[in-house]
C-alpha positions in Angstrom: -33.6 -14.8 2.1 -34.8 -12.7 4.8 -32.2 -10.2 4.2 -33.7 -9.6 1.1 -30.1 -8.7 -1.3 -31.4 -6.6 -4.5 -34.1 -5.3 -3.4 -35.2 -1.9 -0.9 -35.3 -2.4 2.6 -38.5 -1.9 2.6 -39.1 -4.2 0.0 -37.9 -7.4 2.3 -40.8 -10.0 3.6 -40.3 -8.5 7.2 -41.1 -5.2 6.8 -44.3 -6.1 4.4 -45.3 -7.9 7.5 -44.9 -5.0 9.6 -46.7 -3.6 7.0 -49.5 -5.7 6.9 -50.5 -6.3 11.1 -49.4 -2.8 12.4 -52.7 -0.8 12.4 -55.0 -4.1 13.2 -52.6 -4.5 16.2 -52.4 -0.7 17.2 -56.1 -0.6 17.0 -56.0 -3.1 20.2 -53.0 -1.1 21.7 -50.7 -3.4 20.8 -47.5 -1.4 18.8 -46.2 -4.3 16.5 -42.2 -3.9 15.2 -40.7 -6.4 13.2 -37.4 -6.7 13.6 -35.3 -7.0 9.9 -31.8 -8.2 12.5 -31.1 -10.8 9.2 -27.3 -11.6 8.4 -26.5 -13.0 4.8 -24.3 -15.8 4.6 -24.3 -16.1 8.5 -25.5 -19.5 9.8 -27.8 -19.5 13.2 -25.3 -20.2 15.8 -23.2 -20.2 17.9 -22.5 -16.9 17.3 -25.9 -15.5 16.9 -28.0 -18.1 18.9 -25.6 -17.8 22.1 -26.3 -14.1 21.7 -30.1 -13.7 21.4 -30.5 -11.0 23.9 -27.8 -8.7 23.1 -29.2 -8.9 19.2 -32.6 -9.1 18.7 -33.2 -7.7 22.3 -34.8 -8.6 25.1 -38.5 -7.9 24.6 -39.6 -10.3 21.4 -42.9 -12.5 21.5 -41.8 -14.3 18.2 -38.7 -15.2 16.7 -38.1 -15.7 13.1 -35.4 -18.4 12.1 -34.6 -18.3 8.5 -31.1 -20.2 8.0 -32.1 -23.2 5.9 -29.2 -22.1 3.4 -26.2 -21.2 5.8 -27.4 -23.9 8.5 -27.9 -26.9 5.8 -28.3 -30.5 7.5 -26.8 -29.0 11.2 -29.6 -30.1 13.6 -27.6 -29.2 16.3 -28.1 -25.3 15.7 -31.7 -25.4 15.4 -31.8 -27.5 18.9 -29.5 -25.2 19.9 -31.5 -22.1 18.7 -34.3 -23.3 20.5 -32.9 -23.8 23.6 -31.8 -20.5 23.9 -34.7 -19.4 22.9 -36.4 -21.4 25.8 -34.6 -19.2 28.0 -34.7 -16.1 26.8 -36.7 -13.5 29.1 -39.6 -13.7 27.1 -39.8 -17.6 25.6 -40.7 -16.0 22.4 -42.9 -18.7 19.9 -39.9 -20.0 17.4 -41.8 -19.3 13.9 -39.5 -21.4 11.3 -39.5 -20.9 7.5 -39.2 -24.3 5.5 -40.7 -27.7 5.4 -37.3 -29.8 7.0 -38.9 -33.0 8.0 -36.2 -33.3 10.9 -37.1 -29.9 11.7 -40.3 -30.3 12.2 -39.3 -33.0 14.8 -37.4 -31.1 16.8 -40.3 -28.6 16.7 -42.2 -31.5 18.2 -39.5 -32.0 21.0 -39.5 -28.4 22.0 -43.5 -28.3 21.9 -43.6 -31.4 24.2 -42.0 -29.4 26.9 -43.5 -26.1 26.5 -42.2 -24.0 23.8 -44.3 -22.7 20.5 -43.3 -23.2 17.7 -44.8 -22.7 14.4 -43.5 -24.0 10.5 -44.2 -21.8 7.7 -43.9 -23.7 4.5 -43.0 -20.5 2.0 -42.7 -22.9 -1.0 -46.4 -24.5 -0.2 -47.4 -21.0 0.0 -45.4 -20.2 -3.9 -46.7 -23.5 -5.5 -50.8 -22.1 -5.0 -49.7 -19.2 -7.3 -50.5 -20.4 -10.7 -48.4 -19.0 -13.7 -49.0 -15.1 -14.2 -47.3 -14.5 -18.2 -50.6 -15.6 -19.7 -52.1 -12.9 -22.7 -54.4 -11.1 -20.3 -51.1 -10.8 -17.5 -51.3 -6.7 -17.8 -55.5 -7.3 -16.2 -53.4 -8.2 -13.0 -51.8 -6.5 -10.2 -48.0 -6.0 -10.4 -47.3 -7.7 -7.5 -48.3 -10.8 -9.3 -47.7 -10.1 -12.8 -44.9 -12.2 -14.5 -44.5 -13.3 -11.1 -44.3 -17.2 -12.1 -44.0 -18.5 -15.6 -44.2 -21.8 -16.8 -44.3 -23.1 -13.7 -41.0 -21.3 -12.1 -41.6 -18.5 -9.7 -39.5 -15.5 -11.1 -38.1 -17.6 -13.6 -39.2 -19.7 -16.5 -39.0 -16.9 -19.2 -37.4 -14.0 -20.4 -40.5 -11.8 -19.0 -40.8 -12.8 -15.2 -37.0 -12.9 -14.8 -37.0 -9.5 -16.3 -39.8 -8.4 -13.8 -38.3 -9.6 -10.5 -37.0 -6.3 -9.7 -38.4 -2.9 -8.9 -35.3 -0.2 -8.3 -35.3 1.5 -11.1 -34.3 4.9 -10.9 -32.0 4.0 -8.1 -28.6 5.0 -8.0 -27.6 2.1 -6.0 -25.9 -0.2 -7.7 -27.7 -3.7 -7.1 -26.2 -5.7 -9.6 -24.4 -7.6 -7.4 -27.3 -9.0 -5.9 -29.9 -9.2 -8.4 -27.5 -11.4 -11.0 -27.4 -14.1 -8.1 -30.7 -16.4 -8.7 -31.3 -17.3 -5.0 -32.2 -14.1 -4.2 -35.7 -13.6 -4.0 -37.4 -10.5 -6.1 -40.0 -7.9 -4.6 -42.6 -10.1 -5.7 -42.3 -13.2 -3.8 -40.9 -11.4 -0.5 -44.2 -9.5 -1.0 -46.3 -12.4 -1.1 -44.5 -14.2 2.0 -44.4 -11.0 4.3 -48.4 -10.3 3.2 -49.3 -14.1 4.0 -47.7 -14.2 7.4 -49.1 -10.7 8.1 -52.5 -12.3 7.6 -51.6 -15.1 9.5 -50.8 -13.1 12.4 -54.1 -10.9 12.1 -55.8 -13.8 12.1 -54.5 -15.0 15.1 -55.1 -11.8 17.0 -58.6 -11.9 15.6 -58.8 -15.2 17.4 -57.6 -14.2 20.3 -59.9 -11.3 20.6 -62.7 -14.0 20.2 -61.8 -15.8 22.6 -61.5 -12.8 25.2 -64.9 -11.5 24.1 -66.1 -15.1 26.0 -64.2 -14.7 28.9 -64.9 -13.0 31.9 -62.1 -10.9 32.5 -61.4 -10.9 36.0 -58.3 -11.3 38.0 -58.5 -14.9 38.3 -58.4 -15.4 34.1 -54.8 -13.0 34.2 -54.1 -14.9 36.9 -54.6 -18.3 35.4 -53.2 -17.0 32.2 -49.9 -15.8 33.9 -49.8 -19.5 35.7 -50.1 -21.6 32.5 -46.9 -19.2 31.1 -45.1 -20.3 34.4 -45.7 -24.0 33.5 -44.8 -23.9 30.2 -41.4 -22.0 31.2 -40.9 -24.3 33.8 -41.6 -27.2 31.9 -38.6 -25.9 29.6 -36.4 -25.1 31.6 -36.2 -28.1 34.3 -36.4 -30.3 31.8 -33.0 -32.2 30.5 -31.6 -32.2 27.4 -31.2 -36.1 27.0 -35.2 -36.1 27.7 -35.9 -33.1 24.7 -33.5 -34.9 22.4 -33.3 -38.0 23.1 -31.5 -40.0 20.2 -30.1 -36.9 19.1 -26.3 -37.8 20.1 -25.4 -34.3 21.1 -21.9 -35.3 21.7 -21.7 -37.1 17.9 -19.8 -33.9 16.2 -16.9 -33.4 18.7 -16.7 -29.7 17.0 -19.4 -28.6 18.2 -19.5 -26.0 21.3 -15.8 -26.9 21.7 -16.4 -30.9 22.1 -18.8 -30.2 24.9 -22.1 -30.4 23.5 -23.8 -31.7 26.8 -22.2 -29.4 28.6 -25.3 -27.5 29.5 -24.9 -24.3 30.0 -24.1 -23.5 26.6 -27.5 -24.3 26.3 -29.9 -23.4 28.9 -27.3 -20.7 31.1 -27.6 -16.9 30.4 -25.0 -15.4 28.4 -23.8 -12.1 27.6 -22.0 -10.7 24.3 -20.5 -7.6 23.4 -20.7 -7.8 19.8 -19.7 -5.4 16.8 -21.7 -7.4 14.0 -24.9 -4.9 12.2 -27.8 -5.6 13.3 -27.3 -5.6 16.2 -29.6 -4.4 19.9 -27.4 -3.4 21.8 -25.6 -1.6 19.6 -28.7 0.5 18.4 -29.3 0.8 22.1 -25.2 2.2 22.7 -24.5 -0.1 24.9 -21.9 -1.6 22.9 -20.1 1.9 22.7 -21.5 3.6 25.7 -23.3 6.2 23.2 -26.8 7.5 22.8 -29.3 5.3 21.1 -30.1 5.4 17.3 -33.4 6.3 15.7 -35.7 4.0 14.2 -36.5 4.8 10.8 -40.1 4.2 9.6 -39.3 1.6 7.3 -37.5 -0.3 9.7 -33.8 0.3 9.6 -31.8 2.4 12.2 -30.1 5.4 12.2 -27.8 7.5 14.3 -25.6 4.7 16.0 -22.0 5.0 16.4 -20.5 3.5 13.5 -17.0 3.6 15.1 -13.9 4.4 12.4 -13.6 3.5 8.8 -10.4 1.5 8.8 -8.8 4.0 5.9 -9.4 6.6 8.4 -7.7 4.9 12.2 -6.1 6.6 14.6 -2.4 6.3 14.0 -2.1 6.3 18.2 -3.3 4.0 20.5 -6.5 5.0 22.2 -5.9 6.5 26.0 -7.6 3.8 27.7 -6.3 1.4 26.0 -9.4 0.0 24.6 -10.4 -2.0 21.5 -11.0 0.2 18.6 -14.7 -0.4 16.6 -14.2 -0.6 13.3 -15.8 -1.2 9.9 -14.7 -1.5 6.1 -16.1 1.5 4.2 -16.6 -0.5 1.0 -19.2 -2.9 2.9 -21.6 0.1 3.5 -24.1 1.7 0.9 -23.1 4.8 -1.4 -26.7 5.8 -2.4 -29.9 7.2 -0.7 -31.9 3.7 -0.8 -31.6 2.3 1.6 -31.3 -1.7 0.4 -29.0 -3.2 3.2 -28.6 -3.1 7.0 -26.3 -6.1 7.9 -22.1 -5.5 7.8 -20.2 -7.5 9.5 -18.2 -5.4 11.6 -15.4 -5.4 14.2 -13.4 -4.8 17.2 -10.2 -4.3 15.8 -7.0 -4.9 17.7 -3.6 -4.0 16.1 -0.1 -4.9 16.7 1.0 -1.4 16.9 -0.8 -0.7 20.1 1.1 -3.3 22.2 -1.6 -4.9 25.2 -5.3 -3.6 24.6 -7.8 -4.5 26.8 -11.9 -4.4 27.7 -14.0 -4.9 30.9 -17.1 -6.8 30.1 -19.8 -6.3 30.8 -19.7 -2.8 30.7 -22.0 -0.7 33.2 -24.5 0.2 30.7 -24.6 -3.8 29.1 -25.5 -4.5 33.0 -28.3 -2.1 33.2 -29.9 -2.6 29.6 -29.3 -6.9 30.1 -30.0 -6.7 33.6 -26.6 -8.4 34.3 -26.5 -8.2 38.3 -22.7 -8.8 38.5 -22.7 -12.0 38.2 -20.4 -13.5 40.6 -21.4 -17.4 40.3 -18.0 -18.6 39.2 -17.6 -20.6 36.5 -17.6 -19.0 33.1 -17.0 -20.0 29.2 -15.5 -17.1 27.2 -15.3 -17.2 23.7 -14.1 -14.5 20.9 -15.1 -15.0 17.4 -12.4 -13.7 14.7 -10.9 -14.9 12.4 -6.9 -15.9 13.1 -7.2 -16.7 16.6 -6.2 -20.6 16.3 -4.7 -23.1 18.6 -1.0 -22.7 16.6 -1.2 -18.7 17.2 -1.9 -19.0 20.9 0.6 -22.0 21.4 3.2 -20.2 19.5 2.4 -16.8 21.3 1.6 -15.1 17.3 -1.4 -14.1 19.5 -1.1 -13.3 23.2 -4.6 -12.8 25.7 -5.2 -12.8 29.2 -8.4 -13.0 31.6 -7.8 -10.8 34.6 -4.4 -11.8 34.2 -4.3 -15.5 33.7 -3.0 -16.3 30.1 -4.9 -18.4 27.5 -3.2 -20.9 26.4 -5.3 -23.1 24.1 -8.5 -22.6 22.6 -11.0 -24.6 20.7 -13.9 -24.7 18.3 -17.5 -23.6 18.7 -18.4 -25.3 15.4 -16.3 -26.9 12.9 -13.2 -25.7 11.6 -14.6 -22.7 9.2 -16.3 -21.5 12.6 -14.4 -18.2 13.7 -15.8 -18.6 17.1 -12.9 -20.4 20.1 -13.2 -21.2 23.2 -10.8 -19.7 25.4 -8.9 -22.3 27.7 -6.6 -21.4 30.6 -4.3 -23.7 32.7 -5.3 -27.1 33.7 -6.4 -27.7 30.0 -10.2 -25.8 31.8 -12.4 -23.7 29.5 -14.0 -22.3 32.5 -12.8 -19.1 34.3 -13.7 -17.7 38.0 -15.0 -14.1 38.1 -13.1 -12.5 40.9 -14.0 -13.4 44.5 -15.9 -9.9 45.5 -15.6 -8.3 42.6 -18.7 -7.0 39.9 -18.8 -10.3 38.1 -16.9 -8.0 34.7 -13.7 -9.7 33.4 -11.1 -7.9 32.1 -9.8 -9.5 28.6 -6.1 -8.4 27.3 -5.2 -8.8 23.9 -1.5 -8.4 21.9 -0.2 -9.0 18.5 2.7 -10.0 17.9 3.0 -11.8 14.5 -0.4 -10.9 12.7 -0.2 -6.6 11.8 -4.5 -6.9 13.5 -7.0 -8.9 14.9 -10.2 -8.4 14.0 -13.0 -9.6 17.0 -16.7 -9.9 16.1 -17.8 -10.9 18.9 -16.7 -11.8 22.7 -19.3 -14.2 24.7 -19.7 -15.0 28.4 -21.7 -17.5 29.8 
């Protein structure tokens, strides 16, 4: 939904609440972005919840989860979702669209120990619309006109499924999108983005109430800046047994590689160098060690190294013998609209090169993620593509190394459509020791030699 396929960027529910809040929050000093990083057809985890930092970035005060479709009945990714975000730098509040009952529960477990979280019911907020086709329809605003008809929002008749777009005069062509009847019209992503916006204002309306009351001295910041401390540590020291308790973790042996109580998956920093759009840290250049993009006003970015189309590779192997960033031309826009900002692109290795190979974290992922050469120890790595399975690494089809040492098993993050593996060495361990002395990167070698390429979304460290 939040990706908002058919319509303009500019059109989608997160920038109409950008929209909405911006000037009541800059009036205060407060410069309010929200942050469009949505992925169709991509569920919340692991890939993107082990990855919050590296992005959504490590400055947010709320974060959006929207993945009722792709996650369906998977509690364990919205715990998981909210445990990372319990440990993110910030301890952003969770803001959840839907009205899951079990949910809402797990909202209550992550409340009791210290993190917000807030449920937006969008269908609730759809239902108090009553039906806009009526003979005086053209006496109201478009944004509700033919909006919901007899009883169906953007359906019911001829009329308001006719009227769920507005890109005409475009010469994108949409029709992809906007034949698919999940995905939502101007209208209703309108309505949604306005009604959170008001929400929002109306919360920093309260807050400027209560501030008006208070005698601002060093002591209130003070106490203010304790009770954060509490709630964070509250969070964090507590165990996951005590936040979930009945949940089973450990019931779907898939998931996180059949260690699901293994807890740093869930409560340990992590690191990923990730090629997937949108994407922090690529916006940043820290991904490609490139100057940062532009933000446009409507939202989207600009200016980012897109790395090559993969009709237009280099027929040699790069000089240092790196991974090559890569994208499929077809996936990205032809036309000045702007309607999409999510492509799934990769770091593409191919059999022709022989060994390739990448130090991670690079220097500039250390400075941006304030990674301080970790040298700890233990460590989970984890790539996520597509064709890296236990047969190809058993049968050497695929060949990689971790400063050296060869993989030679790996195993789910998920279930088996989940791309993501766990990389395991020797000893049957998934863990791997950073180099005694050295800046806490690892050095991971690829090589083909079955499959023609490899294509890597994402590599994670924790």
């Amino acid at each position: 939904y939040a990706a908002g396929y058919g319509n303009f960027y500019n059109q989608t529910y997160t920038w109409m609440i950008e929209d909405t809040v911006k000037d009541a929050f800059n009036m205060v000093g407060i410069k309010f972005h929200a942050k469009n990083y949505a992925m169709g057809g991509t569920p919340s985890g692991p890939e993107i919840s082990l990855c919050m930092e590296t992005t959504f970035g490590n400055d947010i005060d709320i974060l959006s989860w929207d993945y009722a479709n792709s996650d369906g009945d998977n509690y364990d990714l919205y715990r998981l979702w909210g445990n990372r975000a319990g440990i993110h730098p910030t301890i952003p509040t969770l803001f959840r669209l839907g009205n899951d009952p079990t949910r809402s529960s797990i909202d209550d477990d992550f409340q009791r120990f210290g993190l917000s979280a807030i449920q937006f019911d969008v269908d609730y907020i759809r239902s108090l619309v009553p039906d806009t086709s009526w003979e005086t329809v053209d006496d109201l605003p478009p944004e509700v006109r033919y909006y919901k008809c007899a009883g169906q929002v953007e359906g019911g008749s001829v009329l308001c499924k006719e009227n769920k777009w507005d890109t005409e005069g475009t010469t994108c062509d949409l029709s992809e999108y906007q034949t698919k009847e999940e995905n939502r019209g101007w209208k209703d992503h309108k309505l949604i983005g306005r009604v959170i916006g008001v929400f929002l204002v109306d919360t920093l309306l309260s807050a400027l109430a209560d501030l008006e009351e208070t005698l601002l001295e060093v002591s209130t910041i003070r106490n203010i800046s304790v009770s954060q401390d509490k709630d964070r540590y509250a969070f964090q020291s507590s165990s996951l047994k005590e936040m979930h308790e009945g949940a089973n973790l450990g019931k779907n042996t898939k998931f996180l590689g059949g260690h699901a109580k293994y807890s740093p998956f869930w409560r340990s920093s992590s690191f990923c160098h990730s090629a997937l759009l949108p994407n922090h840290a690529r916006f940043t250049g820290a991904v490609t060690l490139s100057m940062r993009s532009y933000r446009h006003d409507h939202g989207y970015f600009v200016g980012y190294d897109e790395g090559y189309a993969v009709d237009a590779l280099p027929e040699t192997k790069p000089k240092d013998g790196q991974f090559l960033l890569a994208y499929l031309p077809e996936m990205r826009q032809n036309c000045s609209d702007v309607y999409r900002a999510d492509y799934k692109d990769f770091f593409l290795v191919r059999k022709q090169d022989g060994w390739v190979k990448v130090a991670l974290p690079n220097h500039l992922e250390m400075k941006q993620f304030r990674i301080m050469g970790d040298k700890r120890g233990a460590h989970v790595i984890a790539l996520c593509a597509e064709g890296v399975s236990v047969v190809a690494i058993k049968l050497k089809k695929i060949e990689v190394k971790v400063d050296g040492a060869d993989v030679v098993d790996v195993r789910t993050l998920n279930d088996e459509l989940s791309q993501c593996r766990l990389l395991v060495g020797e000893h049957d361990s998934f863990l791997w020791i950073a180099k005694p002395g050295g800046t806490g990167q690892f050095e991971l070698e690829i090589k083909l030699n079955e499959p023609e390429e490899l294509r890597i979304t994402t590599i994670l460290i924790i």
